[in-house]
N, C-alpha and C positions, 0 to 999 in steps of 0.2 A: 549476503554475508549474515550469518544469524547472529545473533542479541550474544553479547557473553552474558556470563550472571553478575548482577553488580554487588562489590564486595562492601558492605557495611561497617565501618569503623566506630569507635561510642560516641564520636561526636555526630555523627551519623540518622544513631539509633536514637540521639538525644538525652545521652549520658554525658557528663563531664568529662571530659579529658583530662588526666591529668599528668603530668613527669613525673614516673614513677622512677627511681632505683630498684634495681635489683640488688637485694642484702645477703654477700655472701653469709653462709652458716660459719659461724665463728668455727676455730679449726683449734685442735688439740695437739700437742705431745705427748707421747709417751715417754717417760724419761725414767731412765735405773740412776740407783743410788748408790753413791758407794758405802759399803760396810766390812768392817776388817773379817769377814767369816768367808761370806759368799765366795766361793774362788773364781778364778778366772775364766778354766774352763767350762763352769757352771756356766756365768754368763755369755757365752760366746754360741754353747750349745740350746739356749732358750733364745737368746737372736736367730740363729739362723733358725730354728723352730718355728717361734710364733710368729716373725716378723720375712721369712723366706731372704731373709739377706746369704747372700757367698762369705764364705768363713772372714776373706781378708777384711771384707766391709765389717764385718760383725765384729773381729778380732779390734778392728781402726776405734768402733763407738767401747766396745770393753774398757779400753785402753785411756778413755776419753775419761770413761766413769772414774779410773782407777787413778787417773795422775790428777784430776779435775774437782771431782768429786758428786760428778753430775755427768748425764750422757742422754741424747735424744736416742731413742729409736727409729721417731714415726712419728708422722703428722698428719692427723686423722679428722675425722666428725668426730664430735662429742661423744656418742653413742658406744662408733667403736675404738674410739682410744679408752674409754672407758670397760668396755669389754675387756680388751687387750691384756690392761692392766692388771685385771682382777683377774683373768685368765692365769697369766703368768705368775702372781702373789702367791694363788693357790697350789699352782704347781710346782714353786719355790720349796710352799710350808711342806706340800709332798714330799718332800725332799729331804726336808729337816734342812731349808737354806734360808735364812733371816733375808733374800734381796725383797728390797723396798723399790716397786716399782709407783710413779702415780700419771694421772693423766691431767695434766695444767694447762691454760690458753694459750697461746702461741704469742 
C-alpha cells in the first residue's frame, strides 16, 4: 500500500494556530428617496433597469418609496451598491429627474 502524502496543517509546520472568524464584508443598500417631482413611472422603469427586477416587484419597492418615503432596491457589497447608486443619480439628472438615490449599511 503506498505512503499517501501527509497533509500539513500550521500547527504542523510550527505556526500558531489560531480561531479565526470569517468577517463577512459589511453589505449595503441601495435605497430611492421619495421626492414630489420624480414620477412613478420613472421610478419603476430605472428598477427594472438597473436592478433587473419584474415590473410587479419594482412597481411593490416604487410604491414603498412613495407612501414610506424611503424604499430598498438591493443589498449589495459596498463597491457595488455604490456604483449602483451613482449609476442610477446620473441617469436620473439625464433625465432632468431630481431621484435621490444612496448606498447606506444595512
Amino acid at each position: 500500500m503506498p505512503d499517501e502524502p501527509r497533509r500539513t496543517g500550521p500547527e504542523e509546520q510550527g505556526d500558531v494556530a489560531t480561531a479565526t472568524r470569517a468577517r463577512k464584508a459589511p453589505r449595503y443598500m441601495v435605497v430611492f428617496h421619495n421626492d414630489d417631482y420624480t414620477t412613478r413611472d420613472f421610478v419603476v422603469h430605472v428598477l427594472t433597469r438597473f436592478f433587473a427586477l419584474g415590473e410587479a416587484e419594482a412597481t411593490h419597492i416604487m410604491l414603498s418609496v412613495h407612501h414610506k418615503g424611503r424604499g430598498v432596491a438591493g443589498v449589495f457589497g459596498r463597491d457595488i451598491a455604490e456604483t449602483k447608486a451613482l449609476q442610477v443619480t446620473e441617469y436620473a439628472q439625464s433625465h432632468r429627474m431630481p431621484l435621490k438615490v444612496t448606498a447606506e449599511p444595512e
